[in-house]
N, C-alpha and C positions, 0 to 999 in steps of 0.2 A: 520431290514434292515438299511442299513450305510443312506440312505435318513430319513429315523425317527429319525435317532440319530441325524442327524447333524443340522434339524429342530427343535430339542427337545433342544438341549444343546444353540441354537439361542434363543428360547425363554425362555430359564433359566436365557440367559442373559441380554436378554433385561427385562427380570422381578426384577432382584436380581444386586446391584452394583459392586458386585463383588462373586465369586465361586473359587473352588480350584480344579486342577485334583482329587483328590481320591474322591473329594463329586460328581464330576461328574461319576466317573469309575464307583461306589458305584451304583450309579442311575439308569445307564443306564447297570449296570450286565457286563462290560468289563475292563480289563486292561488301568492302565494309561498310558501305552504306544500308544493303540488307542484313548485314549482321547486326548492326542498330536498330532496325525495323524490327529482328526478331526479336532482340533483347527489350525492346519495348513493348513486344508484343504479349511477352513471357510476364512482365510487371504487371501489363495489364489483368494480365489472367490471375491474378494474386501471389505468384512465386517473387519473393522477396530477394529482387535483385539490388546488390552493390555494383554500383561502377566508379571509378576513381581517375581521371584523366592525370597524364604525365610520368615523371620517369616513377619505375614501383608501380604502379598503379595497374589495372584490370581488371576484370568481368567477376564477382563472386556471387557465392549465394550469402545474405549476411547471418554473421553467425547468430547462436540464441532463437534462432526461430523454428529449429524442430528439423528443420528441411536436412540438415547438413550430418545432425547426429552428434553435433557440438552444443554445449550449453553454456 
C-alpha cells in the first residue's frame, strides 16, 4: 500500500542522512518515478524534504527543522 511506502521511505529518512531514488525504488519493489511521486507527496504533507540531483546528491530531510534531531 502507497500508506507503507510513504511511512517506510520517512523512516529511511529520518534513519540515514541521506538516500538516492533507485536505492529507494530498489527497496520498496517500484519505479523511480513513484519514488518521486512519493517524495512529493511527503513535501506536500509538510515534511521538509531535500533533494539534490547528480553525482553526491539525494533524498534528505533538511537539516534545522526539528525533523531530523539536528540543529
Amino acid at each position: 500500500m502507497k500508506i507503507d511506502r510513504l511511512i517506510g521511505i520517512l523512516s529511511i529518512l529520518l534513519q540515514k542522512d541521506k538516500t538516492t531514488a533507485p536505492e529507494l525504488a530498489e527497496r520498496f519493489e517500484v519505479s523511480r518515478r513513484t519514488i518521486n511521486r512519493d517524495i512529493e507527496d511527503l513535501c506536500k504533507a509538510g515534511i521538509p524534504i531535500r533533494t539534490v540531483q547528480g553525482t553526491g546528491g539525494g533524498i534528505s530531510i533538511m537539516d534545522g527543522t526539528g525533523w531530523t534531531g539536528q540543529s
